[in-house]
N, C-alpha and C positions, 0 to 999 in steps of 0.2 A: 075420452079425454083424460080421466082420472089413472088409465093403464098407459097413457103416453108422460104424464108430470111423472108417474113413479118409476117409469125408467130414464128419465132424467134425473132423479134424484139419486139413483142406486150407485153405490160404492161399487164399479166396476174392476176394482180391482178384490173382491172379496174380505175375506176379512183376515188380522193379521196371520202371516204366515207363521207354520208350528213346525219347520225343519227340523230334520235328525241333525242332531251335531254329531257328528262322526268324525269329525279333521281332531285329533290329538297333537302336539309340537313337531313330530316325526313328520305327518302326512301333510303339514303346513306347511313345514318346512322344507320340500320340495316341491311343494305346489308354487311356491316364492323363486325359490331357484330357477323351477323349469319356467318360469313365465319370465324370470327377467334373461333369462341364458338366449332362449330365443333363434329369432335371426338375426337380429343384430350385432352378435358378434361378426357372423361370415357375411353383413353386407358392409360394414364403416372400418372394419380394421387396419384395408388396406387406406383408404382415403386419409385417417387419423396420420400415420406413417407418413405417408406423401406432403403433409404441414408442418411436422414436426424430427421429422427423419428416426433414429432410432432411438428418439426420448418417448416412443407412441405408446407406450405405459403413464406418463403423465395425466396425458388428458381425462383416460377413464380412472385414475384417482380422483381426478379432480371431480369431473362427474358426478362420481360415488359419494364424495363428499356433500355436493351442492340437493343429491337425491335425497342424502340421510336426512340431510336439514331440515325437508320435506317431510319426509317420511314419520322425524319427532310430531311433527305439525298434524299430520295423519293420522297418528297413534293417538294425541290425545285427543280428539273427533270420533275415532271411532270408539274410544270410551265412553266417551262423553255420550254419543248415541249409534247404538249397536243396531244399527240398525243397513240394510246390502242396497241402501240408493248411491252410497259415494261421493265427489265432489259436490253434487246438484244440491244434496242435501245437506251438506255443510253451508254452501252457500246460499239454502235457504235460511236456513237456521242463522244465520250473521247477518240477513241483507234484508229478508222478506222480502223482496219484489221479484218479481213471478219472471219478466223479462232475462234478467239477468240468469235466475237460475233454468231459464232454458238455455240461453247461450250457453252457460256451462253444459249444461246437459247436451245440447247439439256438438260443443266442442269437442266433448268425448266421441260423440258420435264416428265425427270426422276422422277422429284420432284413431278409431279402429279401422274404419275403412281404408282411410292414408298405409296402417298399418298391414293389413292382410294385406292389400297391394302390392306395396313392399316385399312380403312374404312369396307371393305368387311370381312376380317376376325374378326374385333368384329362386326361390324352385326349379322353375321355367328352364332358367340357365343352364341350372346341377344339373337337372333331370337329362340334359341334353349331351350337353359334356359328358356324363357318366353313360349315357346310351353310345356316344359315339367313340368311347374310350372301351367299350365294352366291345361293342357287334360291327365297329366303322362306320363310316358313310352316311351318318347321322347328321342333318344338316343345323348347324349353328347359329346361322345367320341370326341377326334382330330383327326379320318380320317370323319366323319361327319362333324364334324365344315369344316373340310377342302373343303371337297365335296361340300357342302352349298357356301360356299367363292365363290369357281371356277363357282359354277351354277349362282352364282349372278354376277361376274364379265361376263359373257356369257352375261344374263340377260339385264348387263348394254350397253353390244355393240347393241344387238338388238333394243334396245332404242334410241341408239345414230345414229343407222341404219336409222332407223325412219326418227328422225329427230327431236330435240329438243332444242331450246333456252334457255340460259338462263332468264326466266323469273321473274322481281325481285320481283311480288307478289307472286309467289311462294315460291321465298326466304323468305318473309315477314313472310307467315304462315309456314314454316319450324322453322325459326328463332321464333317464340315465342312456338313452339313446345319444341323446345330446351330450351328456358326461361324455361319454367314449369318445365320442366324435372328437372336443376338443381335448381332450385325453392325451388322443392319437397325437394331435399338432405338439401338445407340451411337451410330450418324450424324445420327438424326435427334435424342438427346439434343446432340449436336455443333452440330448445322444450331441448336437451340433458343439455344444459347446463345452462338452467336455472333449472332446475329441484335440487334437494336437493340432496350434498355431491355428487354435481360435481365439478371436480379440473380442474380450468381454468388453474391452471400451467403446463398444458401438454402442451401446445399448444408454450411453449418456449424451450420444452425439447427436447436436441439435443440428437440422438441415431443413432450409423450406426455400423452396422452388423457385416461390415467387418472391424470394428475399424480403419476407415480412420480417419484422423485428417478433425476438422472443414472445413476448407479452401477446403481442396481436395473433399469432401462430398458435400458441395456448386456447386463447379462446375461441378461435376458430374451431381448433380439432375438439375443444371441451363440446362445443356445440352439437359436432358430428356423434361423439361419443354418447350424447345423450343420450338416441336414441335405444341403443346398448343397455343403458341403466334402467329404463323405462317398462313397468311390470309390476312391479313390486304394489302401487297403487290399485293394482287390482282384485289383489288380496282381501281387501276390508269389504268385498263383495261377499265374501264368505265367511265372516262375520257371526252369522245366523247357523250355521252349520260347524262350527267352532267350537270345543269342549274348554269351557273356561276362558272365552277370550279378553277377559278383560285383564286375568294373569298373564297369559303364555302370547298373546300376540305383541307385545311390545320384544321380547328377548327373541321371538321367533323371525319378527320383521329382520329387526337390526342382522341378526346373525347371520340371515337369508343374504342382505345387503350384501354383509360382509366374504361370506365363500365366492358369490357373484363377481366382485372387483377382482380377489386375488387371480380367481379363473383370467378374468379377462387379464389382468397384469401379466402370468406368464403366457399367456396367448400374444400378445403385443410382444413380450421379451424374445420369443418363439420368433416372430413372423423376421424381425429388423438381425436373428441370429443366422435364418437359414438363408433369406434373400439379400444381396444386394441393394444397399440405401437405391441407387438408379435405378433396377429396376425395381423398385417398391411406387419410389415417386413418377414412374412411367406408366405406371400397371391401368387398363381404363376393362380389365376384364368384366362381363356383369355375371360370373362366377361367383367373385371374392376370390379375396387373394389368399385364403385358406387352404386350398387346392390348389394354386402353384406351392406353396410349403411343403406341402405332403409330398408331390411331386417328384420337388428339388430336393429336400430331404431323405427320402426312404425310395430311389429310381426301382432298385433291383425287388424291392418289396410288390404283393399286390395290394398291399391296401391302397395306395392311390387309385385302384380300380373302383374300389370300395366306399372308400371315403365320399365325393359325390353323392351316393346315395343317400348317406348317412345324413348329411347334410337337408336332405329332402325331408328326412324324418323331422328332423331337428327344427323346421319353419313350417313346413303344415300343417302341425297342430295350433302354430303362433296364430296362421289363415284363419283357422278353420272360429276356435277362441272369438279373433276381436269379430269375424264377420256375428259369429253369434251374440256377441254381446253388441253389435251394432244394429242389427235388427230386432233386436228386444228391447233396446231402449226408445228406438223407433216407434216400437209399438208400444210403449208405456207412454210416451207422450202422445198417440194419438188417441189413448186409450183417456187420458187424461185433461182432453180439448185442446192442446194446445199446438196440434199437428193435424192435418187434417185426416177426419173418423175412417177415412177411405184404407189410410194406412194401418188401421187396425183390424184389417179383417183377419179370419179366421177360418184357415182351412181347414174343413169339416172332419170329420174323422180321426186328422192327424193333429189338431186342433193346435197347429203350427202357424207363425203371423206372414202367410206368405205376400199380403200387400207391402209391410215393411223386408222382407228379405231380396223379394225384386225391385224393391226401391234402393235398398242401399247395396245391391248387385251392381245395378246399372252405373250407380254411382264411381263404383271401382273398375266397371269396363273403362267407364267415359275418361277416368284419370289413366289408366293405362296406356289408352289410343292417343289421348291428348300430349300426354306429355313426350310416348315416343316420338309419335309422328307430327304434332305440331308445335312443339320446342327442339327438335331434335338432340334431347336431353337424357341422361340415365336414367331410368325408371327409379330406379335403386335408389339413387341419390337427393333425386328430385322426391321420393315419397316419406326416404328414410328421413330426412334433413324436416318434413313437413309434418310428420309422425312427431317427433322433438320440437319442434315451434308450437305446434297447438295444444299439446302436456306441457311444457313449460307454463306457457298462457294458463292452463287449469292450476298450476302448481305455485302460481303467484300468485293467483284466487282462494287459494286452501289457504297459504300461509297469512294472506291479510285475514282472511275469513275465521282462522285461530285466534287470532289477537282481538277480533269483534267479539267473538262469543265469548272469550275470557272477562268481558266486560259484563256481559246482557244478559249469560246463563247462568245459573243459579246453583245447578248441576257440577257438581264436583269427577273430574276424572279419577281412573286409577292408575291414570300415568301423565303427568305434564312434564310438557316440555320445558328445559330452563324460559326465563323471560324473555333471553338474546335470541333464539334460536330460529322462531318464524320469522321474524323482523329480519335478518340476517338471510332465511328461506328467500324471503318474497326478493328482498333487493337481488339474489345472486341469477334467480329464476329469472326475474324482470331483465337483467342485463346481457341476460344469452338470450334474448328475443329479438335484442336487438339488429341492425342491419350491419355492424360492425363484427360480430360474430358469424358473420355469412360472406363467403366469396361474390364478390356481384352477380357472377353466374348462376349461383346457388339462390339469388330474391327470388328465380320464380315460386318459393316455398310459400311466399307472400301472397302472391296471386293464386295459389293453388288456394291456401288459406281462406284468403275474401272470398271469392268464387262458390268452395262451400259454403262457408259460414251465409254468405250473399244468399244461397238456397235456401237455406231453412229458416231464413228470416222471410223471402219473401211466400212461405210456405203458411210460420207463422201469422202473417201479416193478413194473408189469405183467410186464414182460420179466427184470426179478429173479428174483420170483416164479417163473416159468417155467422161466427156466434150475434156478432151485436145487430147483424140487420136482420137476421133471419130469423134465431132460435131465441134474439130479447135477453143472452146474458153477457156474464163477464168471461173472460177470458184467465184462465187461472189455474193451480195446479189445487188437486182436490187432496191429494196423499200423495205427497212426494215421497214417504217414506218406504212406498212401495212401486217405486217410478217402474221399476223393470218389468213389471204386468206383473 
């Protein structure tokens, strides 16, 4: 009896972690870059375009803007406490109620899964296109793309089975992988419009399809573009591993931001120089429309043989990332009681959490299957679009959650944000959540949303249960500040 109480009592998560900080500003700073660069360029650019015709440079300002605001709100949190739990534990630390900061926590969850999804199904795409642009006869279809997806999201559990760290020189050469990539697109939007009886007035020409008015048109594509900006929040995971973060991570964040927008500004300037506004706002490729540019731009070139590939590079490591940081948080809350203990087991040898990786595996088949074959809806759009609604949702949570603990902590940062800044964060976050910010066709982001969030509540709910009838305790987080196991 006395060797069953004392592992229930034991700190299963060990004791504080003693990481090498090895990230200096340099190796930060494209650890920022490559995470927000992404796939989210090559899946929302063209869609952004098709709302707003060739002003599709505005939105990811705007974006960039409503991220930063955030981002101040981040900065001074993770001064405040340096510690790699992220949202969960800010909005422990503001709220204390155990609930909420699992929903946060599960929110994230989602938010990776949504997010590698995303990532796998244009892979899927590129990989396809680039094979059949390559050898021929390569079939394209959407139950191939889809098939491809699922075999890659398999792929990436096997991987994660393994056993894989985040490694930042890996990231490094990813991340200039991705440079070249949209490199390629800026030069040849470059080459476009320096070239004779090009009209640079396109590029201020507002056009939307469905004859929304300006303002509404805005928000819509602001909303699309989110998902583009979104990265950067996961930076303050590495926190711990940081050389002096309480100096360099504020000027690292922001700066990161800032290269991030400009890329994507002449990428958008690029896309509405080389194509046609019609066929931009016709385009329903699940390529991305980075690859008709290339294309239409540079025929007699082979890098548009090329390019596709590039592209593949450029989002499976975005896959590979959030799947791992969504089975690790998986198993930090089961590790934690507040998921149930099933999820944290522990594959022997590789001592890898493969109860949580085939759980949030299956997760990302199930959203795949569903949404192609039973919304008959874009993978891409329906994931990307729900990747940006459930960050958004964390990132009105951060910002109220700043303005709490300016009150209740006692703890002085080494960076605060002006007063206006969170307040201003939460309101602009909170209003791109809205269903006004979403084409009607675009709600099922909504139901995708509930649906998860609906799981791990009743997961949660389950593991209540559990604790209070079974094992006679509370229900509660023991060390959030080491939620990730």
């Amino acid at each position: 009896m006395s060797t069953s109480t004392h592992t229930e009592e034991r700190d299963v998560n060990g004791p504080e972690p003693d990481l090498k900080r090895v990230m200096g500003p340099k190796l930060l700073l494209l650890f920022i870059v490559g995470d927000i660069l992404g796939a989210g360029i090559y899946a929302v650019t063209g869609d952004i375009a098709g709302e707003v015709g060739g002003m599709a440079w505005l939105p990811f300002l705007i974006a960039f803007a409503v991220a930063t605001l955030t981002a101040f709100s981040y900065l001074e949190l993770v001064t405040r406490f340096p510690q790699a739990a992220g949202a969960a534990l800010y909005a422990h630390k503001a709220f204390g109620v155990h609930f909420i900061t699992f929903l946060v926590a599960f929110t994230v969850v989602c938010s990776g899964i949504t997010s590698a999804s995303t990532s796998s199904s244009l892979l899927a795409a590129n990989l396809l296109a680039g094979l059949d642009g390559t050898i021929g006869g390569v079939p394209t279809s959407t139950t191939t793309t889809v098939v491809v997806a699922l075999a890659f999201m398999v792929l990436l559990a096997l991987v994660n089975l393994r056993g894989v760290g985040e490694s930042v020189k890996f990231n490094v050469v990813l991340t200039l992988i991705e440079v070249i990539a949209l490199a390629i697109v800026i030069a040849i939007g470059f080459y476009v419009m320096a070239s004779e009886g090009a009209d640079l007035g396109q590029i201020v020409v507002f056009d939307n399809s469905a004859d929304r008015g300006m303002f509404a048109a805005v928000t819509v594509a602001t909303a699309i573009a989110f998902f583009a900006m979104v990265g950067f929040e996961d930076s303050v995971n590495m926190v711990e591993e940081t050389q002096e973060p309480e100096r360099i991570f504020p000027r690292v964040m922001l700066t990161g931001l800032g290269i991030s927008v400009v890329i994507y500004m002449l990428v958008a300037i690029s896309v509405v120089m080389v194509l046609p506004l019609g066929d931009i706002q016709t385009f329903d490729g699940e390529t991305g429309i980075l690859i008709e540019v290339v294309k239409e731009g540079a025929p007699n070139l082979p890098v548009g043989t090329i390019f596709p590939f590039l592209t593949v590079f450029a989002v499976a490591n975005t896959a590979l990332i959030n799947m791992l940081m969504a089975s690790r948080l998986v198993y930090g809350l089961a590790r934690q009681d507040v998921l149930p203990r099933s999820l944290g087991h522990v594959l022997a040898g590789r001592r890898t959490p493969w109860t949580a990786i085939i759980f949030t595996t299956l997760l990302a088949l199930g959203l795949i299957i569903y949404v192609t074959l039973g919304e008959g809806t874009s993978v891409v759009e329906a994931l990307s679009g729900t990747t940006g609604l459930l960050l958004l949702c964390v990132f009105t949570i951060v910002n109220i959650a700043c303005l709490v603990v300016r009150r209740r902590s006692d703890t002085t940062p080494t960076f605060r944000a002006p007063a206006w800044v969170p307040v201003l964060g939460a309101i602009a976050s909170a209003f791109l959540v809205g269903p006004w910010a979403r084409d009607p066709e675009d709600w099922i982001q909504y139901r995708i949303a509930l649906v998860l969030l609906a799981i791990g509540i009743a997961l949660w709910a389950l593991t209540w249960l559990t604790n209070r009838g079974v094992r006679s305790k509370k229900t509660g987080f023991r060390d959030v500040d080491h939620l990730g196991g």
